[in-house]
C-alpha positions in Angstrom: 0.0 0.0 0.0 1.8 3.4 -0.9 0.8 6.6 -0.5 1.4 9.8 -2.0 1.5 12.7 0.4 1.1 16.3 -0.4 3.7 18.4 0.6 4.8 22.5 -0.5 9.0 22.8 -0.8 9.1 19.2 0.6 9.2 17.1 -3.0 8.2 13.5 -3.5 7.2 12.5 -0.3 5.9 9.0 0.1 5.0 6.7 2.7 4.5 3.0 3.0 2.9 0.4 5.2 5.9 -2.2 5.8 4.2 -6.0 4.5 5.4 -8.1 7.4 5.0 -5.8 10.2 1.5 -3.6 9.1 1.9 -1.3 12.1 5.3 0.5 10.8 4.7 3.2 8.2 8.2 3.6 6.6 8.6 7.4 4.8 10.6 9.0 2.6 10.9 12.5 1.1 13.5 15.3 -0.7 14.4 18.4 0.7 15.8 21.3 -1.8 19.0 21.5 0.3 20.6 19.3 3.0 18.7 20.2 6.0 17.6 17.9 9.0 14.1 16.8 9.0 11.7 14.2 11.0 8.1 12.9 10.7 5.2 14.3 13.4 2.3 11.9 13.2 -0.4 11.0 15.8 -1.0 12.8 18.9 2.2 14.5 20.1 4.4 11.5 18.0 7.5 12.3 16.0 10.6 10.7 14.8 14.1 12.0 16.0 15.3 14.9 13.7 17.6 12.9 11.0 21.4 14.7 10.2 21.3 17.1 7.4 20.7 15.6 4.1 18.3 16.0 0.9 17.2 12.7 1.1 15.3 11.6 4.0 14.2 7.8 4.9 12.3 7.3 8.5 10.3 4.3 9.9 7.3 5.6 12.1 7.2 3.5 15.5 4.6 2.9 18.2 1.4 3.2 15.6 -1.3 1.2 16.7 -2.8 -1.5 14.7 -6.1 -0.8 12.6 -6.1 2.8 13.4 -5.6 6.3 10.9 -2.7 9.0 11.3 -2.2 11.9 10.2 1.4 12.2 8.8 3.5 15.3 8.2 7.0 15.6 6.8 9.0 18.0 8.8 11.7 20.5 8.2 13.0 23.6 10.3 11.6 25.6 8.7 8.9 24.2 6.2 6.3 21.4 6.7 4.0 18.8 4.6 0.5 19.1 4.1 -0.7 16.0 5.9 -2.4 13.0 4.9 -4.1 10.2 6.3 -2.2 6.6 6.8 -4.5 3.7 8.0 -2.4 0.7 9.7 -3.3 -2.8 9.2 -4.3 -5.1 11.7 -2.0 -8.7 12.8 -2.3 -12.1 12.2 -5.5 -13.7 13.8 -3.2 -15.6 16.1 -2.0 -12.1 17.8 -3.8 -11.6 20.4 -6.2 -8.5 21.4 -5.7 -6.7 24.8 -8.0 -4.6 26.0 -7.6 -1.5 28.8 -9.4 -2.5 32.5 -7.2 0.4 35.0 -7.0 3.2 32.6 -4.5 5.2 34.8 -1.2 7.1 33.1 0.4 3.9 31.5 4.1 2.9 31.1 4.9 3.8 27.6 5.3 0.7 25.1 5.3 -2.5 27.1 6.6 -5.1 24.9 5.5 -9.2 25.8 5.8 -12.4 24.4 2.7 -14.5 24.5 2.6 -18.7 24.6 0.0 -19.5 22.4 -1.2 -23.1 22.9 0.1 -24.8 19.9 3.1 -24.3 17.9 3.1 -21.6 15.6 1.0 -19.4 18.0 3.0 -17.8 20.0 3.7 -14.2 19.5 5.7 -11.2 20.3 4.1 -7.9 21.1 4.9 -4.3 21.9 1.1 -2.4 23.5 1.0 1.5 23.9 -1.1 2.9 26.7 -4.0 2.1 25.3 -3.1 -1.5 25.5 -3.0 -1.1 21.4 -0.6 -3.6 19.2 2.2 -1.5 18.1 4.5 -4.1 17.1 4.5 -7.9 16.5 6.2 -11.0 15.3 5.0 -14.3 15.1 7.1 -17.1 14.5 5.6 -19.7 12.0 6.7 -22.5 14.1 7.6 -23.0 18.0 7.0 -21.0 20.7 7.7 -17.7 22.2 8.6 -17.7 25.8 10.8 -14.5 26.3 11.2 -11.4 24.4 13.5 -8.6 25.8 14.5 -4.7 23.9 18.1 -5.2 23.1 20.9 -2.7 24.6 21.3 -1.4 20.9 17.9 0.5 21.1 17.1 -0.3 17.4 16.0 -3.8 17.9 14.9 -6.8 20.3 15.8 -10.3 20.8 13.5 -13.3 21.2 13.6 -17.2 21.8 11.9 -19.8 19.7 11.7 -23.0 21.0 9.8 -26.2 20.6 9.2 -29.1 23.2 10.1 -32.0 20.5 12.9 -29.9 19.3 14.3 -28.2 21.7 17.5 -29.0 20.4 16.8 -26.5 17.5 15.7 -23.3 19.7 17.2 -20.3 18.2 17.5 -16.2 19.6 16.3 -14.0 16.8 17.6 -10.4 17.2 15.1 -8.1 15.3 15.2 -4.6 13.9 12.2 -2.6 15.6 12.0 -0.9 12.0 11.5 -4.0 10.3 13.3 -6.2 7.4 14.9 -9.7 8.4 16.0 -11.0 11.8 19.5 -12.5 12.6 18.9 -15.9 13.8 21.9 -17.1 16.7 21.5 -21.4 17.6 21.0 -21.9 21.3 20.6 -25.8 21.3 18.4 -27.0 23.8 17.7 -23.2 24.8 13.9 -22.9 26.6 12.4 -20.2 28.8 14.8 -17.8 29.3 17.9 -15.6 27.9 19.7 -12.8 28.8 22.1 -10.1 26.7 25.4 -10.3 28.9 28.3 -7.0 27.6 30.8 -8.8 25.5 28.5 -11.7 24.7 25.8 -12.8 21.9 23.8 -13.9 24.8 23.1 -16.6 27.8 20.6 -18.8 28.1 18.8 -21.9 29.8 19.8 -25.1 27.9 18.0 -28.3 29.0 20.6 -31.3 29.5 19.7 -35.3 29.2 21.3 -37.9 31.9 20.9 -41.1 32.9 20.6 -41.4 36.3 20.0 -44.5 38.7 18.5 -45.8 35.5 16.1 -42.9 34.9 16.2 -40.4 32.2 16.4 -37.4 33.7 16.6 -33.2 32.1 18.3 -30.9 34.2 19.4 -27.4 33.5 22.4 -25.5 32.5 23.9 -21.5 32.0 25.2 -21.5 28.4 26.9 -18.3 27.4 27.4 -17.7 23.2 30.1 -15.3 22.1 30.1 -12.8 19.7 32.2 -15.2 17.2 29.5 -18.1 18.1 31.7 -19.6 20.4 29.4 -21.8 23.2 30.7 -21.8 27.1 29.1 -23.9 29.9 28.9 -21.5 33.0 27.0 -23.8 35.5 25.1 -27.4 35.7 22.2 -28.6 38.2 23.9 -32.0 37.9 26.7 -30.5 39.4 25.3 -28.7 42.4 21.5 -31.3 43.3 21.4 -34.3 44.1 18.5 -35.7 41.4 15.5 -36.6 43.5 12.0 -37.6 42.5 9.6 -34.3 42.6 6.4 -33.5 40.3 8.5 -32.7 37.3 8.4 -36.8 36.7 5.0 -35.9 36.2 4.6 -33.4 33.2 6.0 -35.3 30.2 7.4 -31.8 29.4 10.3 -33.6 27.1 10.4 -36.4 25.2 14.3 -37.6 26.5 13.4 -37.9 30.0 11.9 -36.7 33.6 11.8 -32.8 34.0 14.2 -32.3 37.3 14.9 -28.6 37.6 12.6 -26.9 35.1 14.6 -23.5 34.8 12.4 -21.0 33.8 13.9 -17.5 34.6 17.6 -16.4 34.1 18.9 -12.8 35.0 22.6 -11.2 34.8 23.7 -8.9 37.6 26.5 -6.9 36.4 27.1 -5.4 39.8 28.5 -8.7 41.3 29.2 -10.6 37.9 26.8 -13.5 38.6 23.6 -15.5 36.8 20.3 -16.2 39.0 18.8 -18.6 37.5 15.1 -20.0 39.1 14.7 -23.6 39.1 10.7 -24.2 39.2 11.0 -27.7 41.0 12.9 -27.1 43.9 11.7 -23.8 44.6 14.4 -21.9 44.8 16.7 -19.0 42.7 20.6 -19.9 42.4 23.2 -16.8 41.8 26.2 -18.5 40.1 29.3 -16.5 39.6 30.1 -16.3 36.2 33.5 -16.5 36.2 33.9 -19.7 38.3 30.4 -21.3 37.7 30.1 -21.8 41.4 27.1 -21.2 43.5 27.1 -18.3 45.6 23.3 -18.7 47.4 20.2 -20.5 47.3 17.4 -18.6 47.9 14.2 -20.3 49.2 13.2 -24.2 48.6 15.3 -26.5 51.0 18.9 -25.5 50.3 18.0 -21.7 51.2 20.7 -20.1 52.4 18.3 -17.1 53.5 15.4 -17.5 56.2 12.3 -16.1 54.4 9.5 -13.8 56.1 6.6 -15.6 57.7 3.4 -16.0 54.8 6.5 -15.0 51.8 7.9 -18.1 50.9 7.4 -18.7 47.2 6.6 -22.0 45.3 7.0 -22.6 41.5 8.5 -18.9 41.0 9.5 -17.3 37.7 11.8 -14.2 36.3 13.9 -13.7 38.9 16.2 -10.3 38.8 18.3 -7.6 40.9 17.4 -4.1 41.5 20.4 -1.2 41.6 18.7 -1.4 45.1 20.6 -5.0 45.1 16.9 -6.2 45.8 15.8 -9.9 44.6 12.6 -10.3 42.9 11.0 -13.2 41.8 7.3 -14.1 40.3 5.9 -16.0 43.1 3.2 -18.4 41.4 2.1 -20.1 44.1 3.6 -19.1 47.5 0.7 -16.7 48.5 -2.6 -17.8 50.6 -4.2 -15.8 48.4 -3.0 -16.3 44.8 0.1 -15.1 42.3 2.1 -12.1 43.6 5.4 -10.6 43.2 8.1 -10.3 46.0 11.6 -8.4 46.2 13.7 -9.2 48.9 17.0 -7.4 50.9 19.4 -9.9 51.7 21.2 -9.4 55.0 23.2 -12.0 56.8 20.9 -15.0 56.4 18.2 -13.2 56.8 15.6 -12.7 53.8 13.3 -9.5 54.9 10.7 -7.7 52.4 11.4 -5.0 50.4 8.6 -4.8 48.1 5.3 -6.8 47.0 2.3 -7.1 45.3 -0.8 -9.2 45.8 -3.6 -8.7 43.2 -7.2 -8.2 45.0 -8.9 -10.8 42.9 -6.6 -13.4 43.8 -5.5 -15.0 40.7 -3.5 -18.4 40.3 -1.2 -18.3 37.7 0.4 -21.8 37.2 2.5 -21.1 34.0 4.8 -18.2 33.4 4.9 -14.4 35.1 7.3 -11.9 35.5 7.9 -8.8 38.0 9.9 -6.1 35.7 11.0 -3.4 38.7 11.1 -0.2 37.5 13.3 3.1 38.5 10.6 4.7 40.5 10.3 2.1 42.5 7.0 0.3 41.0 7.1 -2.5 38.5 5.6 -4.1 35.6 3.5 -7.6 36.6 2.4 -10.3 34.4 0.1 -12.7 35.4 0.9 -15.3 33.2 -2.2 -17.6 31.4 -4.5 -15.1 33.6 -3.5 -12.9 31.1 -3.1 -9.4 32.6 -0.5 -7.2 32.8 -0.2 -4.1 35.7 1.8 -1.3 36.6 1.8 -1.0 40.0 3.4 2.2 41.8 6.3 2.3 44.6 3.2 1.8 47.4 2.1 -1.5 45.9 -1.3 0.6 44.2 -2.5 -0.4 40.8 -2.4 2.4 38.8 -3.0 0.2 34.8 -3.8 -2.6 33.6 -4.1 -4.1 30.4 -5.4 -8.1 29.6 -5.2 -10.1 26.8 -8.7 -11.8 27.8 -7.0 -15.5 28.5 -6.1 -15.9 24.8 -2.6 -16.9 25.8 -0.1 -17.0 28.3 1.7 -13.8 28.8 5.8 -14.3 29.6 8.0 -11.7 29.8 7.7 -7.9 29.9 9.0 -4.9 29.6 8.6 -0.8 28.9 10.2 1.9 27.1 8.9 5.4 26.8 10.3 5.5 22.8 10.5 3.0 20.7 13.4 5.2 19.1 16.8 4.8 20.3 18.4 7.3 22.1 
């Protein structure tokens, strides 16, 4: 679909809805002389001025799906006349959120969503209005983390499969569209994390025998930027293998599901992985230099008493605050359903920083994440419930957003601009 704007002393100015991703508008327009210039569209929406040139190529970011802008090539001094540009809508299998808490919103909150079967997954970035910005959706596999990338142009992503795990990739694509860089991560599932100096790290599943069992533990794999692979740390190492309910979810086809990793965070501050194992209950911070174990935190090898009624069970997405607080996802710790905990860690002493129970009390078996945030509040995802809230520094929800159970919501982030600084 093109379109021909008019403009005055800006010449040939055209705009075009990109064909894989119908909510990014890509323009281009000539200026007389070399001059900088940037798109205004929407309400209050612009692109970054561009250095001076006569030839001017921008991608418009954050327009929500299905809707019609007004676009208007910019100069200094001189301005197009503007014209209407309708987006198109996603794939059926994208889902639709929809607004409930209609407070002041985060910016552009970008999730991945499990879908049930392979090749429904998908990645999304929502505005405020809990409106599909941006999307990808993998033709095959699933989706189980997404993450903005430290470039600023782009984000990375996971696809998976539970029969082939052993082909899961990390796609790293451009937020303006075109085609993705696809890194292997064999075995990879659940989680990754960018690491300076690195491709990335990730959670890769690993097949024993044991006491005549098959049995899948977990490792830490790092990637290099040359594509070099590095084992950092292995459960096998560290737990004695015990039966637990993961011999119970046929989750892989090689064997008995022992640690189920499902969260993996770097901390730059002390150099070290945490990495949540959903089994035993408990987050692990590795060192990443010598691959040894630093703490437990929670299940039985805690090396931290926990507050009375905040234990956590099954927990996901653990992280660090520049507080040097631990969060987690706790799925099913609370009396009273899903929440999300940060701890200060003191001695061997666990004491509460931060939390958040939801009043309706919602369950949420698979997935979740608490995203802190600078202000003190953080971004929640409640996981096949299918909500995701802001809450503020006091623990108030202040907006959510829910995708209406159509899928299980993972990972989860925000950005005020989709543009790079």
């Amino acid at each position: 679909m093109i379109l021909l704007l008019a403009c005055a002393a800006i010449d040939d100015v055209v705009a075009e809805i990109d064909p894989d991703t119908r909510t990014l508008v890509h323009v281009s327009f000539t200026t007389p002389t070399a001059e900088p210039a940037r798109v205004s569209y929407g309400e209050g929406l612009s692109t970054p001025w561009s250095e001076p040139s006569t030839e001017h190529t921008f991608t418009l970011l954050g327009l929500a799906s299905g809707e019609a802008y007004e676009v208007v090539a910019e100069t200094e001094t001189v301005a197009s006349a503007p014209t209407q540009v309708s987006t198109g809508v996603p794939p059926v299998n994208v889902p639709e959120f929809l607004p409930v808490v209609e407070g002041e919103g985060p910016g552009f909150v970008l999730t991945s969503v499990v879908g049930g079967d392979e090749g429904e997954s998908s990645i999304v970035i929502l505005d405020d209005a809990a409106r599909i910005t941006w999307y990808a959706t993998p033709e095959s596999g699933y989706t189980p983390s997404a993450r903005f990338a430290e470039d600023g142009e782009s984000l990375l992503y996971m696809v998976t499969s539970k029969d082939n795990v052993e082909a899961a990739v990390v796609r790293r694509q451009p937020l303006a569209g075109g085609d993705y860089t696809e890194y292997p991560a064999p075995y990879g599932h659940h989680d990754f994390i960018e690491v300076p100096g690195l491709e990335f790290a990730y959670i890769a599943a690993e097949g024993r025998e044991v006491n005549g069992e098959d049995v899948v533990g977990d490792k830490i794999v790092e990637r290099d930027l040359d594509g070099n692979e590095r084992e950092v740390w292995n459960a096998f190492d560290w737990l004695e293998v015990e039966k637990n309910q993961g011999w119970n979810t046929n989750l892989y086809p090689f064997g008995a599901d022992w640690t189920h990793a499902n969260g993996l965070f770097y901390d730059e501050e002390s150099d070290a992985y945490l990495i949540s194992l959903y089994f035993h209950h408990t987050v692990v911070k590795v060192d990443r230099g010598t691959g040894d174990v630093g703490w437990f935190l929670g299940g039985e090898h805690s090396d931290f008493t926990l507050p009375l009624g905040h234990t956590f069970q099954h927990q996901h997405a653990p992280s660090v605050t520049p507080e040097g607080e631990v969060c987690v996802y706790d799925n099913a710790g609370g009396p009273d359903g899903s929440r999300g905990l940060c701890f200060r860690l003191e001695g061997d002493a666990a004491t509460l920083a931060w939390s958040f129970d939801p009043a309706d009390d919602r369950q949420s078996v698979l997935m979740g994440d608490v995203d802190r945030r600078a202000d003190g509040g953080a971004l929640v995802a409640f996981g096949e419930h299918g909500e995701i809230d802001l809450v503020s520094p006091d623990g108030a929800l202040v907006w959510e957003v829910d995708s209406e159970d159509l899928g299980v919501v993972s990972k989860v982030e925000a950005r005020a601009s989709l543009y790079a600084d």
